[in-house]
N, C-alpha and C positions, 0 to 999 in steps of 0.2 A: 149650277153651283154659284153661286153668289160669293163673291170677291170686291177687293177692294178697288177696283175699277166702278163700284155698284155704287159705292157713298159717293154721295157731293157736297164740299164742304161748303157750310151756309152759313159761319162766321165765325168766329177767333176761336180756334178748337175745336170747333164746332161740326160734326160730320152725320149727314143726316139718309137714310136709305129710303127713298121713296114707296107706299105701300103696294105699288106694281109690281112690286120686284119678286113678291110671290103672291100666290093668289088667295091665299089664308089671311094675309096678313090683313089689320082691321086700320091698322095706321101707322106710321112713321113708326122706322127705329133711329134713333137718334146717340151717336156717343161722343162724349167731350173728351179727346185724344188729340197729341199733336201724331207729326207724319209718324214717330219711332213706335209710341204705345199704339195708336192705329193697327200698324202690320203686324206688331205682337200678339195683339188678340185675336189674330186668326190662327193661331198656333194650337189653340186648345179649342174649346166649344164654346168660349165667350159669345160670340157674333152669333154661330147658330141658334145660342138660346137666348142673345138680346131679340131678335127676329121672330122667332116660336112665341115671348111674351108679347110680340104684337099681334098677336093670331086671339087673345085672353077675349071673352065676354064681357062686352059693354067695355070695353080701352075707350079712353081720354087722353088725346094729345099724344103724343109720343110714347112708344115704350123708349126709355135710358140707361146708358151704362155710362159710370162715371171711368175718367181715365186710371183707376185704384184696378177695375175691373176683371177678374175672372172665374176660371169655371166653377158652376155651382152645382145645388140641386135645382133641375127647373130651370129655375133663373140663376142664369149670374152673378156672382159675388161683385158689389157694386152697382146692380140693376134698381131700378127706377120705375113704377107702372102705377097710374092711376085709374080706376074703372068708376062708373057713373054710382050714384047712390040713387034709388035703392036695389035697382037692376042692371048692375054687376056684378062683378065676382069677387070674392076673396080666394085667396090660395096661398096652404102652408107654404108654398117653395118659395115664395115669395119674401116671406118673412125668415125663412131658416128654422133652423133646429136649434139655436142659442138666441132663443128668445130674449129680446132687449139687453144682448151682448151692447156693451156702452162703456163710454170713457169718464171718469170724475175726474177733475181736474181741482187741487188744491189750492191755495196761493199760501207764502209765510211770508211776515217783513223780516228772511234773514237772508243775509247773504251767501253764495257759495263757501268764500274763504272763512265766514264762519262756522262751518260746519264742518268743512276738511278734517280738522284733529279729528271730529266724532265719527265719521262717515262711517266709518267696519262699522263700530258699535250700536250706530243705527240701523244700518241693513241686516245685521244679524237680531237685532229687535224686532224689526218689520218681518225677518220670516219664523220669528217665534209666534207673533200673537197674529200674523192671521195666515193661519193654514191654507197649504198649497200643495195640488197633486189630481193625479185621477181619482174620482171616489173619496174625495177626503172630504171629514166629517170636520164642524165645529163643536165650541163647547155649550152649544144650547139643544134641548132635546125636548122638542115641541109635541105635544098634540095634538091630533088632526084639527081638533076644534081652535086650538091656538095657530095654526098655520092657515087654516082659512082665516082668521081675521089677519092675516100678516096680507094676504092676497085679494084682504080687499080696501087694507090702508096704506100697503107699499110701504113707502121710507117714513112715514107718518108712524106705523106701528113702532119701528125703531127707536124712533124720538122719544114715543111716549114711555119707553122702557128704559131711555136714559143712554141710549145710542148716540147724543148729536143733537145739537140745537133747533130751534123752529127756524130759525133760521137759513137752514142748509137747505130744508122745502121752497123756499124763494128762490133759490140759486138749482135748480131742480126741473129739467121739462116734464110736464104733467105735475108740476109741484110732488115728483116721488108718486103717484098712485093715478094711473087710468079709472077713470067713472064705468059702468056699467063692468066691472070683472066679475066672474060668475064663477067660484070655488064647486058650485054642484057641475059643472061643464068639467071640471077634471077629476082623472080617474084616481082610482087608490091608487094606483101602482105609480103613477106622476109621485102623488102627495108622502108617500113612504119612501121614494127615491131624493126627493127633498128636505123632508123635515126635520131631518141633522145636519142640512149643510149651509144655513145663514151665515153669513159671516166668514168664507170658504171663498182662495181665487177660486180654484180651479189648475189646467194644465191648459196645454197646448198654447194658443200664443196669448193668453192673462199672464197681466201683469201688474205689481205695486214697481214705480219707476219715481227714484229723490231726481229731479233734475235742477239745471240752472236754466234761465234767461239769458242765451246769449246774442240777439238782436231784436229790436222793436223796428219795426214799418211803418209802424201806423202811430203817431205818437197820442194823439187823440182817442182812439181805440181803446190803446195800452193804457190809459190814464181810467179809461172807464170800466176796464177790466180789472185794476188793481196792478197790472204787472209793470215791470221796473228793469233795466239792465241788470243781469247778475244777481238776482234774485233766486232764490231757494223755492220750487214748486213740487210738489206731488201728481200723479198721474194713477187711476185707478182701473184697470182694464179687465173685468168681467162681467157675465152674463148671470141667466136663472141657474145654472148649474143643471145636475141630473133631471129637476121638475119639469123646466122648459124643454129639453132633448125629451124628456117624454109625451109631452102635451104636443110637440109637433108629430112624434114617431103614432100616438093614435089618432090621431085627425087626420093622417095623408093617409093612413090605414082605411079610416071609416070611411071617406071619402073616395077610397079607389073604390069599393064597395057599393056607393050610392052615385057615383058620376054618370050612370046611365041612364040616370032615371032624369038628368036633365037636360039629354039630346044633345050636350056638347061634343064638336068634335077636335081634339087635341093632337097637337105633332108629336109630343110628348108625354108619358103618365107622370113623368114629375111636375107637369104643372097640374096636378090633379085640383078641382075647384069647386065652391059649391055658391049660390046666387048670395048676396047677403044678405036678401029676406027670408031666407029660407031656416030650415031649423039646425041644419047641419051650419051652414053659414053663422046665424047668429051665436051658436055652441061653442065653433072653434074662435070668431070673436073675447066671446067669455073667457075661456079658459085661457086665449092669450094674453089677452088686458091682466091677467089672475100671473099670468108667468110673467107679465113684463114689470106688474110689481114686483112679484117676490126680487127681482134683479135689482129693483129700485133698492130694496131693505137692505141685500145683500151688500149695495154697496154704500149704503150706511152704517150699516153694523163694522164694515171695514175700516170705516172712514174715524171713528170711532176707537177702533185699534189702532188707528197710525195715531192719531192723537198721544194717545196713551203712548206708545213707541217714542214720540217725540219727547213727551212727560219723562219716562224713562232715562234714554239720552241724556239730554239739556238740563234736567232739572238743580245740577249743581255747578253749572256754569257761566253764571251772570248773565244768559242771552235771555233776551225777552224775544218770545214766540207764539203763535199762537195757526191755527189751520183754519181757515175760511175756504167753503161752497168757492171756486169762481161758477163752475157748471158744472151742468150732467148731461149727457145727453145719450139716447139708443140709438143705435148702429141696426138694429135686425126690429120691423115693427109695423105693423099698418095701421094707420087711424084714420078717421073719418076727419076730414078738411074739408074749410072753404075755400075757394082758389076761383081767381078769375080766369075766364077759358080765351083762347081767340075769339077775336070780337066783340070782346068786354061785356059778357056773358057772367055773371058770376053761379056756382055750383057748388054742392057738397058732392065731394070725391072719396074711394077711401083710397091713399096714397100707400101703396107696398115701398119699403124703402128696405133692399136687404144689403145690408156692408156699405149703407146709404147713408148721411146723414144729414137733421132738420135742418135751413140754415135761412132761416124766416128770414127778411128782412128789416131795415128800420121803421117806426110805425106802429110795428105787430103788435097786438093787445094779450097775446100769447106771450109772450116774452117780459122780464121783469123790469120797474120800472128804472133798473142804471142805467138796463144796457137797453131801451126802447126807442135809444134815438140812435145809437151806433149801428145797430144791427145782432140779432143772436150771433153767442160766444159759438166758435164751432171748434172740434176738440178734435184734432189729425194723428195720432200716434205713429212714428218709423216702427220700422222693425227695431229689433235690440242692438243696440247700442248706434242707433241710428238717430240723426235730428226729429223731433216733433215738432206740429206746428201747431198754433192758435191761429185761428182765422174768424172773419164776420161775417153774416149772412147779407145778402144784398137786394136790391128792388129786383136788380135782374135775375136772380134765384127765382125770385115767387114768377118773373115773366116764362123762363126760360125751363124750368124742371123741377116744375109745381115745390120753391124752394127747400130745393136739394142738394146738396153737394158731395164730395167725396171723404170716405171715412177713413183712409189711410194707405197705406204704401200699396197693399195689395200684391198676394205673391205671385213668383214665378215658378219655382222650383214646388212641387207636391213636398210632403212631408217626408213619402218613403225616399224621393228623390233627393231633396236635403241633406238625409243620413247618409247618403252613397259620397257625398262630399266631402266628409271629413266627421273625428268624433266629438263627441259633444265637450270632452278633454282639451279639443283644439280648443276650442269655440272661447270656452271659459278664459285659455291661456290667452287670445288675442285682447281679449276686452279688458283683462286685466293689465295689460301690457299699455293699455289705451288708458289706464288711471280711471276703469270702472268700475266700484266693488259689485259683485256677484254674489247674492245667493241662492242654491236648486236645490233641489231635491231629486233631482232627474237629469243626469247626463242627454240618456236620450230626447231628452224637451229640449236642451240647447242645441242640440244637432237639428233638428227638424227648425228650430228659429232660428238659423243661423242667419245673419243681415244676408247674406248674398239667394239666400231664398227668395224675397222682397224686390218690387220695383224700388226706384231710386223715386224717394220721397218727394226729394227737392223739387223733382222733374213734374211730379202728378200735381205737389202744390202751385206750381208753375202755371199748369196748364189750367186750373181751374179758377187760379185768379186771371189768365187769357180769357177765357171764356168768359169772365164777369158771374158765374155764381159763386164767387165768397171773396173777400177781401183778405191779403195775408197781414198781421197784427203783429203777430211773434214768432221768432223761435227757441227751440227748447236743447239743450241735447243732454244728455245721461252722466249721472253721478252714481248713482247706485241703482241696481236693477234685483228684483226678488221675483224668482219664474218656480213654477209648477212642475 
């Protein structure tokens, strides 16, 4: 049984489990933890299934869990693994079921105290115009032939429909749309599960979050991100919705199916996988690239409704306002990268990053040119009514976990465990009590989020600015919250 007697730490956070340590294993597991979230994640199956992802076909470098880290499908929530191109593997569990779940981050030039009088009346705007809930539908009603072209221009289709500037695509990782998406790689049942809900949170923990700017770290950063003490921002926090829970739910299907036929042998059937030359391999490819746009649109068409919300709001109140792209970035997502390996080797990898996030460093030609000498914007969300964070990406990112970093607080408590806490009636009463407006549609959603669900934010941003992959910039905390 491997225990934490088994890591040794090999630099600031930094805890690394040698590939001896079982006999499956292809290479290092590696977790960026100080001593308290370390012993934490042996408490669930984090560790067992950081260690199983080092067992994957053709592994590069380390398998990783970031200190956000727990139990997933497969892999861990927060896990990290890149395999060799073109003989490797891909693997849904890698990626998740909420395909390019991911953060938008706004910027306004308004202040908090300008907006105080408005707040109700904005947050009650913000859950008018963009729909939130299990199963909830928006007000566009596509055709299959209008939704593949939504899944193979991403946030691009939105624009051109009058969603959102050209602009927003610049402020955008993958500029809004992956190249090679394959709409014939997903099935009817994905594309009918999807094609009423553009412009849709979602539930579970999606979110539209008004916050303010309450500390800059980095004043250089903050200058080239736009942001400001006391500043008015937006937070945009969902995924592909129904299509992508589908496009993963038939791939790790078809896949359990065909896994035999390529002689791997797994600790796990949740790592189910298939080569990425292969036909199964390049399939599930397509159809993800195909979900992680629709997510892209999804949250331009939202972005788009806050606008308008804010139009609403503001419009007869002398403020001058307006909503800029800072970033976008995926949380659940694999892509094919170059990355230098030990020994200054350079490689094309495809990097699984699931509850991960990109956090290039400065340099990167992948990254836009404001922010190409700071480092990519990285976008941390707390729990609800919890601090956010803005962070940068760094050199030591791309050295250290083929640059990656962590993608937010990361729970502790399950959902059902949550609800045993208290009800979602508390939840509402304390936040409000905390001078946060609230709108749900769902008692039970606030009880399963309740902040005490969550690691403590503070502590995971801490540690992975210890660790040197991301630099902290900002922080954010809650004005008004609009949940599913």
């Amino acid at each position: 049984m491997i225990g934490r007697k088994d890591f040794a730490r090999i630099g600031n956070d930094t805890y690394e489990l040698p590939p001896t340590a079982r006999r499956d294993m292809r290479g290092p597991a590696r977790i960026f933890a100080d001593e308290a979230i370390l012993e934490k994640a042996f408490e669930d199956r984090s560790i067992e299934q950081l260690v199983n992802t080092a067992t994957l076909p053709g592994l590069v470098g380390p398998a990783m869990a970031m200190p956000d880290c727990h139990q997933g499908y497969g892999f861990p929530i927060g896990g990290v693994v890149a395999t060799s191109f073109p003989d490797g593997v891909v693997s849904p569990g890698g990626v998740g079921y909420d395909i390019n779940c991911g953060v938008r981050l706004l910027r306004t030039p308004l202040l908090s105290e300008q907006i105080e009088p408005h707040r109700k009346a904005l947050a009650e705007s913000l859950f008018r115009r963009c729909p939130s809930g299990v199963g909830v539908e928006g007000s566009l009603r596509l055709k299959v032939s209008q939704l593949d072209e939504v899944l193979v221009k991403g946030a691009g289709w939105g624009v051109s429909k009058g969603y959102g500037r050209r602009e927003d695509l610049l402020h955008t990782e993958e500029r809004g749309a992956m190249e090679d998406a394959d709409p014939r790689a997903c099935s009817e049942k994905a594309k009918d599960r999807g094609k009423n809900q553009l412009g849709t949170l979602g539930s579970g923990n999606h979110f539209i979050e008004v916050d303010r700017v309450t500390e800059i770290f980095d004043e250089k950063a903050a200058e080239a991100f736009g942001l400001f003490s006391g500043q008015v921002v937006v937070q945009i926090h969902t995924g592909s919705r129904g299509f992508g829970h589908q496009v993963c739910t038939d791939y790790v299907g078809r896949l359990q199916k065909s896994i035999g036929s390529y002689g791997f042998q797994l600790p796990d059937r949740q790592l189910v996988c298939a080569p990425l030359s292969s036909r199964e391999g390049q399939d599930y490819l397509g159809a993800m690239r195909a979900a992680a746009n629709f997510a892209w649109a999804n949250r331009q068409m939202l972005t788009e409704n806050i606008r308008r919300s804010f139009d609403e709001t503001f419009q007869n109140t002398g403020l001058r306002w307006d909503l800029e792209v800072l970033y976008d970035i995926a949380h659940n997502i694999a892509k094919l990268e170059e990355h230098t390996l030990e020994g200054g080797k350079t490689a094309r990898v495809c990097v699984h990053r699931k509850g991960a996030t990109r956090a290039f460093g400065p340099g990167s030609e992948a990254l836009p040119e404001r922010y190409r000498e700071i480092g990519q914007p990285v976008l941390v969300p707390g729990s609800m009514g919890t601090a956010s964070y803005v962070l940068a990406g760094t050199s030591e990112a791309m050295r250290l976990s083929f640059g990656s970093t962590c993608h937010g607080a990361g729970r502790t408590l399950s959902r059902k465990a949550a609800v045993k806490e208290g009800t979602g009636r508390e939840v509402l009463d304390a936040l409000v009590a905390r001078g946060i407006e609230v709108q749900t549609g769902s008692f039970r959603g606030l009880a399963e989020e309740r902040p005490e669900a969550y690691k403590d934010v503070d502590q995971v941003v801490r540690v992975v600015a210890n660790a040197g992959i991301a630099r902290i910039v900002a922080k954010l905390e809650p004005l008004a919250v609009v949940k599913g």
